[in-house]
C-alpha positions in Angstrom: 62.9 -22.5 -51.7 61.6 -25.4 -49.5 58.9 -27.4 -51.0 58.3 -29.6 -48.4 57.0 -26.8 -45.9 53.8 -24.7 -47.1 54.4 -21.4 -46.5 57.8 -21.3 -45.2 58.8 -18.2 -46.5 55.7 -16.3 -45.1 56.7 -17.7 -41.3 60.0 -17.1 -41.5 59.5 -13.5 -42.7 57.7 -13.5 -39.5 60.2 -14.9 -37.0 62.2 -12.5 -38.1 60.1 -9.4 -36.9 58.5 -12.0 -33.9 55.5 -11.5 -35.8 52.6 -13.8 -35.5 49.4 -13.0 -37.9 47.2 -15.8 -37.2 45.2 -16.8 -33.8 47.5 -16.7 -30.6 48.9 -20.6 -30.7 50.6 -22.8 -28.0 53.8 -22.1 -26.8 56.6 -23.7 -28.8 59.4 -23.4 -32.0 58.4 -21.5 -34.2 61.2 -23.2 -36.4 59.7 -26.5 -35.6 57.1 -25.4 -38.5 59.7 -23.9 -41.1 62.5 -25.0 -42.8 66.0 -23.3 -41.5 67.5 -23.3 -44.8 64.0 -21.2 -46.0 64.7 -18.7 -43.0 68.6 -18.1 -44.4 67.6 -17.9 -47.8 65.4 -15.1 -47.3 67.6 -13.3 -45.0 70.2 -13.8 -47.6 67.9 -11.8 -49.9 67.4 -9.5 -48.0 70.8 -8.4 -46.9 71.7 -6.6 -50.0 68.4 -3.8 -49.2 68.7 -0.9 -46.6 66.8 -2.7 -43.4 62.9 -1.7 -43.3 60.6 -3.6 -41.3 58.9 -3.5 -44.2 60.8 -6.0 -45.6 60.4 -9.2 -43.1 56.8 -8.3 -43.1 55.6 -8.2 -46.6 55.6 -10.5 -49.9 59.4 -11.5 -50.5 61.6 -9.8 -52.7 62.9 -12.9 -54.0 59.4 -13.5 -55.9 60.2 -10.7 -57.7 62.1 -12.2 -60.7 60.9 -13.2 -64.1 58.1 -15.6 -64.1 57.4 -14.2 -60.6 55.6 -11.1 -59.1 54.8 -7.9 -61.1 56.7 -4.8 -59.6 53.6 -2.4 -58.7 54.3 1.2 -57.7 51.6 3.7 -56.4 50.0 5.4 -58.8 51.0 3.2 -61.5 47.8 2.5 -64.3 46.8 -0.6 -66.0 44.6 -1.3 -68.8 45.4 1.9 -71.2 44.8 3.9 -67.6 41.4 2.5 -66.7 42.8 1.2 -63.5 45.1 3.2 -61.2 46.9 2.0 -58.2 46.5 3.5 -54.7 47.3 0.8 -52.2 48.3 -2.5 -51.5 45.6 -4.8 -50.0 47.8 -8.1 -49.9 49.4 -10.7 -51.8 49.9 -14.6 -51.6 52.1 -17.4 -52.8 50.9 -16.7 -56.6 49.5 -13.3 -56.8 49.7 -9.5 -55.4 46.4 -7.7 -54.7 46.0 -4.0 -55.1 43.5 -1.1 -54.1 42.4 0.5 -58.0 40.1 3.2 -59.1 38.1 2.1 -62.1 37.9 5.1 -64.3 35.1 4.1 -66.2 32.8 2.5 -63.4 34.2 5.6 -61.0 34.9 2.7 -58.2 36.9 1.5 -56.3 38.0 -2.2 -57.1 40.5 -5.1 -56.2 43.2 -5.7 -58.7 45.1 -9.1 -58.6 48.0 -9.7 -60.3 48.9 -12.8 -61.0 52.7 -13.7 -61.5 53.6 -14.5 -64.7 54.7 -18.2 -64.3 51.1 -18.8 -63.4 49.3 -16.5 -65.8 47.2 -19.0 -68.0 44.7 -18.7 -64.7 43.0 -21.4 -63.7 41.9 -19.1 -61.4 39.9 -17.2 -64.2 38.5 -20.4 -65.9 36.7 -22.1 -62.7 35.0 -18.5 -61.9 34.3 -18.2 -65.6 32.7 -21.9 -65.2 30.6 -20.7 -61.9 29.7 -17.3 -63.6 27.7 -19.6 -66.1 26.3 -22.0 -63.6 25.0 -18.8 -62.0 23.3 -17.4 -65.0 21.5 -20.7 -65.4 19.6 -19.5 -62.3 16.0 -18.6 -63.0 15.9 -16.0 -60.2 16.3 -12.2 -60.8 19.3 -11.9 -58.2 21.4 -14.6 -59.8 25.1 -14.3 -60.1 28.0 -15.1 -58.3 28.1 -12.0 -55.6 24.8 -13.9 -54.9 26.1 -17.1 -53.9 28.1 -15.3 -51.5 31.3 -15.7 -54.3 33.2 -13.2 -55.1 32.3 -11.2 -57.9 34.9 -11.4 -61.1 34.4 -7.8 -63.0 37.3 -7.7 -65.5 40.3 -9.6 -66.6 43.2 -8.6 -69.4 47.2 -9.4 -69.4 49.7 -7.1 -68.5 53.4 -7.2 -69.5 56.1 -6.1 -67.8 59.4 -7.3 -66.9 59.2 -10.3 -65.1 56.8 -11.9 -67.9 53.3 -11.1 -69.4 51.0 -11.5 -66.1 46.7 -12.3 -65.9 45.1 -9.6 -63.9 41.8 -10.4 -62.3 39.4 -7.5 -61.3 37.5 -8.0 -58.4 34.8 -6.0 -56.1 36.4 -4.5 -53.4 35.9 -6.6 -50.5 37.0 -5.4 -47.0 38.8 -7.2 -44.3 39.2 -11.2 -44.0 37.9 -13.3 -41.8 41.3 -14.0 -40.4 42.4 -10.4 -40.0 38.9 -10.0 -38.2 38.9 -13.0 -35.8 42.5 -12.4 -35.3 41.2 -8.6 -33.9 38.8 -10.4 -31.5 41.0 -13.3 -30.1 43.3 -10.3 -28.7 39.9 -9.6 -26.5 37.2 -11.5 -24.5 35.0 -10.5 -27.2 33.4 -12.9 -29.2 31.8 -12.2 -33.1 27.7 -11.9 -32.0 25.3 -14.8 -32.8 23.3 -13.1 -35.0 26.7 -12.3 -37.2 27.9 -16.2 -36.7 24.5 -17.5 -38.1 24.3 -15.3 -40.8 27.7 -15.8 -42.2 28.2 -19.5 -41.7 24.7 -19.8 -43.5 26.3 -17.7 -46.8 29.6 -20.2 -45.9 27.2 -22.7 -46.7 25.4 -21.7 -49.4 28.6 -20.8 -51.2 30.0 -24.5 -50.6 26.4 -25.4 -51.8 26.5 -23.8 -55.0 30.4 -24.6 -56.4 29.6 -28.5 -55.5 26.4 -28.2 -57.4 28.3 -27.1 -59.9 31.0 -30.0 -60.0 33.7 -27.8 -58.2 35.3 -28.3 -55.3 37.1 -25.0 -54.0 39.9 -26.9 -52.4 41.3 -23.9 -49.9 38.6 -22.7 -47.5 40.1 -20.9 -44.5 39.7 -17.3 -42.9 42.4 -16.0 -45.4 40.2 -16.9 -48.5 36.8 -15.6 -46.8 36.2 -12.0 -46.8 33.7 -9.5 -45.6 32.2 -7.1 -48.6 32.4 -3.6 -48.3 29.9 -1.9 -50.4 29.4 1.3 -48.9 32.8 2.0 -49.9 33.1 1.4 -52.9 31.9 4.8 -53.9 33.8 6.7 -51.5 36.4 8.7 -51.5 40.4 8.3 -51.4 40.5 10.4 -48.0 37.1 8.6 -46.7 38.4 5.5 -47.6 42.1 5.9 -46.2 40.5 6.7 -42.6 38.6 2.9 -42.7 41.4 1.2 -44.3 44.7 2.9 -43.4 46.7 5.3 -45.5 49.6 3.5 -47.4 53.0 3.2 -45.5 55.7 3.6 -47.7 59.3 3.3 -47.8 61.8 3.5 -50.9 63.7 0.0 -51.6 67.4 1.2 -51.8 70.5 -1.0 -52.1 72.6 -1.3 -49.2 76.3 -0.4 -52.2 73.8 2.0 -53.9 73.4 0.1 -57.0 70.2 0.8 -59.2 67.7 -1.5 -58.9 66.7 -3.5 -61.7 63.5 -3.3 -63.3 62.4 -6.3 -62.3 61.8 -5.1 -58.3 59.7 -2.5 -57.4 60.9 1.0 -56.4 58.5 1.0 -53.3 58.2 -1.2 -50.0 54.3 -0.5 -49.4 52.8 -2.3 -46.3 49.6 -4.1 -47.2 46.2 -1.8 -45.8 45.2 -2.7 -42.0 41.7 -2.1 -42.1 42.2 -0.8 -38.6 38.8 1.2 -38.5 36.2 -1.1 -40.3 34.0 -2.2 -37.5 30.9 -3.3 -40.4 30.9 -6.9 -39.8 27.7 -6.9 -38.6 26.4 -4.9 -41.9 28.4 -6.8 -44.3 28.1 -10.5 -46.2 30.6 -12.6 -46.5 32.4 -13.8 -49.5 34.3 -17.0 -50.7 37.6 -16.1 -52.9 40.8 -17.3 -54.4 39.9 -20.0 -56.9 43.1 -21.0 -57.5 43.1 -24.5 -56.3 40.4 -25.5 -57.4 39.3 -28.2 -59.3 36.1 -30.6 -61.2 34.7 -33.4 -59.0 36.7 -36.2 -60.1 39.6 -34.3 -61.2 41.7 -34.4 -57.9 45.0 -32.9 -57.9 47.7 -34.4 -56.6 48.5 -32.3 -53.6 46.3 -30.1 -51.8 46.4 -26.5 -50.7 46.3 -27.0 -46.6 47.4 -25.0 -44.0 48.4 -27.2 -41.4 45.8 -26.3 -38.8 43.4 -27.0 -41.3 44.9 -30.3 -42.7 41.8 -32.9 -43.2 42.6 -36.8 -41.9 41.9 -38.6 -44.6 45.4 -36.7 -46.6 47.2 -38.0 -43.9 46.1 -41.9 -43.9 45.3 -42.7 -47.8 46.3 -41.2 -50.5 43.0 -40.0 -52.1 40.6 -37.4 -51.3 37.6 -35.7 -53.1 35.3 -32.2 -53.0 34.5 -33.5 -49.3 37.4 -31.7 -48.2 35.5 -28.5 -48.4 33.3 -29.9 -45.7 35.6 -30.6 -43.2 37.0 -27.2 -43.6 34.1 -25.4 -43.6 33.2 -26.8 -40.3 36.5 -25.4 -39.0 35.5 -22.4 -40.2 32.6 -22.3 -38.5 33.6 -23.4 -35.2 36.5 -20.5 -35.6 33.5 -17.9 -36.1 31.9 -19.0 -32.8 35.4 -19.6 -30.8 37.8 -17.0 -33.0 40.1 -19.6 -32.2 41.0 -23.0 -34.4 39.6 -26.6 -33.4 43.2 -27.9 -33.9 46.6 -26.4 -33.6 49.6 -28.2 -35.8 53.2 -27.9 -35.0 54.4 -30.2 -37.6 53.5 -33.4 -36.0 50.7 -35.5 -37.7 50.2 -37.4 -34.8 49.7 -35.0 -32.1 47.5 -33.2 -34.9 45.4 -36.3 -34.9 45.5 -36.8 -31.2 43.4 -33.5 -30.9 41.0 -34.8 -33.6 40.2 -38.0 -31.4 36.6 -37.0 -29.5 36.4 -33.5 -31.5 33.3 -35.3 -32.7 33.5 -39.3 -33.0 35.9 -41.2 -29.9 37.2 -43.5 -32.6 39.1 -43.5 -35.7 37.5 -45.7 -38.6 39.1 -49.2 -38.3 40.7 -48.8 -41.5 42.6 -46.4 -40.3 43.5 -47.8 -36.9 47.1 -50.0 -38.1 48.6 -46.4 -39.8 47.6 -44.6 -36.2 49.1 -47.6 -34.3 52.6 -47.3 -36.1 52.3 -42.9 -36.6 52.2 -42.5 -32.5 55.4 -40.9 -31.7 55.0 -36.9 -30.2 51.6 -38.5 -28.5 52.8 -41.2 -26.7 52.7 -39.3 -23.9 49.2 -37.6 -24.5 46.5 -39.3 -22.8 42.9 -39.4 -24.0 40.1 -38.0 -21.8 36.7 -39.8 -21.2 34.5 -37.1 -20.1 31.0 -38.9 -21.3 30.7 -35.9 -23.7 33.0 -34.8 -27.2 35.4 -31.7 -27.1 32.8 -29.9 -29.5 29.9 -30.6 -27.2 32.1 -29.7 -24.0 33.1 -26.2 -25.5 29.4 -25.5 -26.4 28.4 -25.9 -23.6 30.2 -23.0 -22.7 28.1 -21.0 -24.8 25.0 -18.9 -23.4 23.0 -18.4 -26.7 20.6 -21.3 -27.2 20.6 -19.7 -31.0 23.7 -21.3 -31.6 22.8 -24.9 -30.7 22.1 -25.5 -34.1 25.6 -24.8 -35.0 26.9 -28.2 -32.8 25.2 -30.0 -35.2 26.4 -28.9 -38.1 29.8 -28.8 -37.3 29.0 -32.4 -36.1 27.9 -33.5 -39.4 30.9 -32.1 -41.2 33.5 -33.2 -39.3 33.3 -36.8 -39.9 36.4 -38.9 -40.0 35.2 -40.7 -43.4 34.3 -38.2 -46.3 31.4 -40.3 -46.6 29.7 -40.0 -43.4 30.3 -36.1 -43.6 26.9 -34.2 -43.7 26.6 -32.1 -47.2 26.4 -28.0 -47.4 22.9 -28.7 -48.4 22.1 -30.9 -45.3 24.0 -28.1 -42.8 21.6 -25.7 -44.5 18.4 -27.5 -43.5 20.0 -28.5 -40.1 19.8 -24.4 -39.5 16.4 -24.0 -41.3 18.0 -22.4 -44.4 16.8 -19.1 -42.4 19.6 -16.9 -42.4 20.5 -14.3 -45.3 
């Protein structure tokens, strides 16, 4: 599969159902942002399987080999039956998630899964480093749950056929940000101020607490931010099905009616919808998917980024730092107010840049100017606006609740072209008063 496209596989899946799960973008290729050969590959894959929609809109069968995903069926139990399987609440590029009962706690929780080439979780080890940094806390109410992270509440390995595989247990969280803003953007509704203050203050204090720890989470977005849901955590299946969705199944079957091996999963089970939680205005917020992170200092070579998201300083030197989380949190923020993204990329750094220009500052830092000079190609024929004021200042001014001025400054802050100049979680959090829960 292409490695020079993040998340090919996931788009092409969805040009082939003309499915688009993210905010409504610009007209254009889809293509233009995946790899051709990563479309045919998968349809390749999938031509051997009885045709289900199912099967263009969820995790790729392909993953499902040794050293990949774990085949999960409803109803199947891990950890000598403590945790049984009921639904499917989604699944990334490393992991599947699931919907369990925990038999001893009588809850209901969120399984991960891990696949088993990635199994010694690094995952596991940075929450297990925050978990302590928590505890260190003098107050009564420490942990992670409150540092708006979410809460780790059991891990153990699991073998089965494709490898022995790390499962993280997690509190069952409810929808993500994503799958929320994405509901709004369909409407001229907009997230109420009293909701976007609260949760980019617990945004905040999250970032806060992991660089105070000497982490840098390394993925923010709306996919790895979730609302909690505790009221139902104690519910039951048939109260929780009606919030969630009741599973859609369909049985994987080879087109020349071969078995299948034991390797895939017998079921094709569409991910839960959440089409009737309406509690964002009840719930916190919390920060998830540790994968990518890493220790100040430590950098990785390549960093998680979705290309919306990308931060400028990956695309004109070859270093970065924990800073990143800054930038991205202030386009995490603006999306809460504007349930739309600050940028939109179609796989062209310049025009990506282009739309950075007057976000906040009219000019990029000099030492950046000669790699801008010789990357203008798409934008040559884009032509920068003086209006006397920034984007970010024009698009606020759009807004009718003074209670969200605040907010222009933050994002302000954190959107700095130079990591440096960027305004810390610390500082955004005294820029609102530190007066939000």
């Amino acid at each position: 599969m292409c490695s020079n496209h993040s998340g090919c596989q996931d788009l092409a899946r969805r040009i082939a159902t003309f499915r688009i799960t993210t905010f409504t973008s610009p007209n254009a290729s889809l293509l233009s942002s995946a790899c051709k050969l990563c479309v045919l590959l998968i349809k390749m894959d999938l031509s051997l399987y009885s045709q289900s929609n199912l099967l263009y809109t969820q995790e790729s069968l392909s993953k499902y080999q040794p050293g990949g995903y774990h085949p999960v069926n409803l109803g199947d139990t891990f950890e000598n039956d403590r945790y049984k399987i009921y639904h499917k609440l989604g699944w990334g590029g490393f992991s599947t998630v699931w919907l369990a009962k925990d038999r001893d706690r009588n809850e209901w929780v969120s399984l991960k899964i891990m696949t088993a080439n990635s199994s010694i979780s690094q995952e596991l080890q940075n929450l297990n480093l925050l978990e302590k940094q928590s505890q260190r806390g003098l107050s009564s109410n420490c942990g992670l749950s409150s540092n708006y992270i979410v809460q780790l509440l059991d891990a153990f390995l699991h073998k089965g056929p494709n490898g022995v595989h790390q499962c993280l247990v997690f509190e069952l969280l409810g929808p993500s940000v994503d799958k929320v803003l994405y509901d709004y953007s369909g409407s001229d509704e907009k997230l109420d101020p009293e909701i976007v203050l609260r949760i980019s203050t617990q945004l905040l204090k999250a970032v806060k607490f992991i660089h105070n720890a000497g982490m840098c989470h390394g993925d923010i977005s709306g996919r790895n931010i979730a609302f909690t849901c505790t009221h139902l955590s104690k519910q039951t299946e048939e109260q929780l099905f009606d919030v969630i969705g009741s599973p859609e199944i369909e049985p994987l079957e080879r087109i020349d009616g071969t078995p299948l091996g034991n390797e895939l999963p017998a079921q094709l089970i569409k991910a839960a919808d959440w089409t009737e939680w309406i509690d964002e205005d009840e719930e916190d917020i919390r920060l998830l998917d540790f994968g990518e992170s890493f220790f100040q200092g430590q950098e990785p070579q390549k960093l998680a980024q979705p290309g919306s998201l990308r931060v400028p300083e990956t695309i004109f030197t070859d270093s970065f730092d924990y800073r990143v989380d800054l930038w991205r949190t202030g386009c995490m923020i603006y999306s809460f107010l504007f349930t739309t993204w600050p940028f939109w990329y179609l796989g062209e750094d310049d025009v990506l840049i282009f739309q950075m220009i007057g976000f906040v500052e009219e000019r990029l830092p000099a030492e950046w100017e000669s790699k801008w000079e010789s990357m203008q190609t798409s934008s040559d024929d884009l032509e920068l606006e003086d209006h006397g004021t920034s984007k970010l200042e024009q698009k606020f001014a759009g807004l009718s609740d003074p209670a969200l001025e605040p907010l222009l400054h933050v994002i302000q802050g954190l959107m700095r072209f130079l990591p440096s100049s960027r305004l810390t979680a610390e500082g955004a959090l005294d820029l609102l008063g530190n007066a939000q829960d």
